[in-house]
N, C-alpha and C positions, 0 to 999 in steps of 0.2 A: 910635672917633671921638667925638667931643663932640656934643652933642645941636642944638645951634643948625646946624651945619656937615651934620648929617643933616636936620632940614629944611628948609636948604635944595635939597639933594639930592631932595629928594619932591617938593618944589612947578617946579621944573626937568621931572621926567621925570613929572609928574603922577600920582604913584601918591600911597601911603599908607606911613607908618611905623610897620609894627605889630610890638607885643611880645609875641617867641615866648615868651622863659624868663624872666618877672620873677625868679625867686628865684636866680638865678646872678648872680654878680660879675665884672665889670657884666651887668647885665640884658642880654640878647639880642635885636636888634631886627633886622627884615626891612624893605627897602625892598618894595612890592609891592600890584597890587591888592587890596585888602580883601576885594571879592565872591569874587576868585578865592580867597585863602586860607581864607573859610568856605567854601567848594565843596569844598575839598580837603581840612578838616579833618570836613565829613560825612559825606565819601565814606571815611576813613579809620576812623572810629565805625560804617559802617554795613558795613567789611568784617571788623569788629574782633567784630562779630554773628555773620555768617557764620560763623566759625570759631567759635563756640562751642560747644561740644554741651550740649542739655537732656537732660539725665535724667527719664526719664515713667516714672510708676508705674502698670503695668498689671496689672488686678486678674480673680482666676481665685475663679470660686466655685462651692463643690460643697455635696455636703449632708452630712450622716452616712448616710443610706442608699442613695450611690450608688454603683454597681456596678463591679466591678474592672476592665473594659474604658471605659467614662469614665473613671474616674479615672486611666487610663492614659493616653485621648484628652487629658483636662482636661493633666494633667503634661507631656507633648508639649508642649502648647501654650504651657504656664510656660518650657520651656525655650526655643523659640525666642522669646519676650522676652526673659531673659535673653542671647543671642548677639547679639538686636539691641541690647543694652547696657541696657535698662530694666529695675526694679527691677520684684517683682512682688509683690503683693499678695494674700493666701489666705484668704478669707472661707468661714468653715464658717456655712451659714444654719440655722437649728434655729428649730422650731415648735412651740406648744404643749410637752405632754408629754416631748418631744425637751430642751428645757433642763435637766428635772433629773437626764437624760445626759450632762454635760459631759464624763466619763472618755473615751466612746466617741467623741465629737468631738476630743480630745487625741491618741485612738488612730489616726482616719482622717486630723489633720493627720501625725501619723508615717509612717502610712502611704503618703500622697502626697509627701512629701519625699523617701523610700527608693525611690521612681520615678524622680524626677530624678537620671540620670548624671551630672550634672557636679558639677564642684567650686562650693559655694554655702557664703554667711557668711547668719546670722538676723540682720536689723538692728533688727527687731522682736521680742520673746519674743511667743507667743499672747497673747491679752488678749483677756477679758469685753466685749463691747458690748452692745447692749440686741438685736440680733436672732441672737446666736451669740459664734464665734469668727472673728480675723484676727489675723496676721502679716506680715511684710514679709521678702524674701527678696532676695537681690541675687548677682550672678555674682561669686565669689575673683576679686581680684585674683594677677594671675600675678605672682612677685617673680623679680625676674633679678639672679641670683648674681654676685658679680666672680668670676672665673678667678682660681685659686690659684696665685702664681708660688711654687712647692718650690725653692729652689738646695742640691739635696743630689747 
């Protein structure tokens, strides 16, 4: 309908003539209260939130001299972040003397990965920071096959 003929249809039922889709041919307009349709385009941004999922990186830190039943606890623990879908973070802390060990801290981050059972991608390699080592570790994604149709 022509634009003059739509307002006067607004000023009649005393609403508002607001434009949903400027970029469509013709632009798309709503008779309707204005407050109502910000209420209903907040409430649909603020359910558009909810359904988001954040990814939180939570971070597990051990030393080079800790002993194979924590690092066992410590591992445990990476794993159930990982199931709750967060990525996990592996800080080797080293002190003093202990730095010009880096071999043996490449060896205990091996070692605590070969604890974790499940299926894991490195999204981080190891990497130097000023008090040790950290990586970043994140749960495989599961990939789902098509089914193979054979007509033999």
């Amino acid at each position: 309908m022509d634009l003059d003929r739509a307002y006067d249809l607004t000023e009649k039922a005393g609403l508002d003539l607001i434009e949903i889709a400027p970029q469509a041919k013709p632009p798309v307009c709503r008779i309707m209260d204005f407050g109502k349709y910000q209420y209903q385009q907040s409430q649909k941004e603020k359910e558009q939130k909810q359904k988001q999922k954040y990814i939180e990186v939570k971070s597990v830190r051990i030393s080079p001299r800790i002993g194979i039943h924590d690092l066992e606890f410590k591992a445990k623990q990476a794993e159930k972040f990982l199931n709750q879908g967060d990525k996990v973070r592996i800080e080797i802390q080293m002190r003093g003397r202990e730095k010009a060990h880096q071999n043996l801290a490449y060896d205990k981050l091996e070692q605590f990965i070969g604890l974790i059972k499940m299926e894991i991608v490195v999204e981080q390699e190891p990497k130097r920071e000023p008090r040790g080592l950290a990586m970043i570790i994140a749960k495989e994604a599961v990939k789902k096959e098509k089914p193979k149709n054979d007509k033999a």
